[in-house]
N, C-alpha and C positions, 0 to 999 in steps of 0.2 A: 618137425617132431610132434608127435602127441602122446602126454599121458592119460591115463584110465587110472581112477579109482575107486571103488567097490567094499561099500561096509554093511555086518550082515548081521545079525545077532544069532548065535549057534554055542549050542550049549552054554547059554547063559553070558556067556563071555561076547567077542566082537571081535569075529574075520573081517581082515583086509587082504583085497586082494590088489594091490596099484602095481600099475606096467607102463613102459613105457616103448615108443617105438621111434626109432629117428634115422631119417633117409642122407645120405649126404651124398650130391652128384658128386662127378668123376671132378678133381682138379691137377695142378699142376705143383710141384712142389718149388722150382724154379724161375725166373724168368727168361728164360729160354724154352721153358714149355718141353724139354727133354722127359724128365723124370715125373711118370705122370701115377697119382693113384684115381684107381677105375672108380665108380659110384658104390656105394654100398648100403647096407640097410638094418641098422641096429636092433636087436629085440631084447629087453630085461622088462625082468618083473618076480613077486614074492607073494609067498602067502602068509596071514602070522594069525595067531589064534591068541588075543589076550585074557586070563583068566578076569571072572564076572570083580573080584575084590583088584584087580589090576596088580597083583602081586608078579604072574607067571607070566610070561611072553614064550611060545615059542613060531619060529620064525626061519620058513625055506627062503632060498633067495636064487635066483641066476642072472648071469651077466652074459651077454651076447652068446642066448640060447640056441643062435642056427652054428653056432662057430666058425664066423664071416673072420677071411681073413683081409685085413686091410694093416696101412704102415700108417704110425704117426709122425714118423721122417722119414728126409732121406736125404743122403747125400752122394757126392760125385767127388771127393776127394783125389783117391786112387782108383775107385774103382766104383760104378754104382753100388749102393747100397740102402737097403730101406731098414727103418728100427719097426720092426713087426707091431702091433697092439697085443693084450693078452687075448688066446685063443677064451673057448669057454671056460666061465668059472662057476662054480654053485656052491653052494654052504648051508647048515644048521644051526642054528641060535637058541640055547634056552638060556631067559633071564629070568634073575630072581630078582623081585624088588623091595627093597627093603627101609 
C-alpha cells in the first residue's frame, strides 16, 4: 500500500488532498485452496478545503473509486458463497466548528 498527502494553501485556508492505493494479490479463503479471491487493487482518497479561522471544513471523499469488486468472505456451507465488499462509495462533508 501507499499513501500520498498534499497541503496547499488556497484561498487563504489549507487544501488537502491524501489518497491512498493498496494492491492485494490473489489468496485463498480455505485450506483446501478451493475458494479462491483474484488480486485486486484499492484506490480512495478526498479533497477538503479548511477555512483560514479553522471554523469551516468542507470535505469530498471516495472509497474504492475504480469500483473493484472483491469478497471479504467466503464460505462453502451449502453452497459457495462470498460476502461481497461495498462497491464504490463517495460523500460530502461540511463542518462547522465551534
Amino acid at each position: 500500500s501507499m499513501s500520498l498527502n498534499s497541503t496547499t494553501r488556497v484561498a487563504g485556508g489549507t487544501l488537502r488532498t491524501p489518497g491512498t492505493i493498496a494492491y492485494t494479490d490473489r489468496f485463498f479463503f480455505e485450506t483446501d485452496n478451493r475458494l479462491r479471491q483474484n488480486a485486486y487493487t484499492l484506490v480512495n482518497g478526498e479533497i477538503s478545503w479548511t477555512a483560514p479561522s479553522e471554523a469551516y471544513v468542507v470535505r469530498a471523499w471516495v472509497k474504492n473509486l475504480f469500483d473493484k469488486y472483491y469478497a471479504i468472505g467466503a464460505s462453502a456451507s451449502t453452497a459457495d458463497q462470498d460476502l461481497p465488499a461495498e462497491p464504490r462509495t463517495f460523500g460530502v462533508e461540511v463542518a462547522y466548528r465551534f
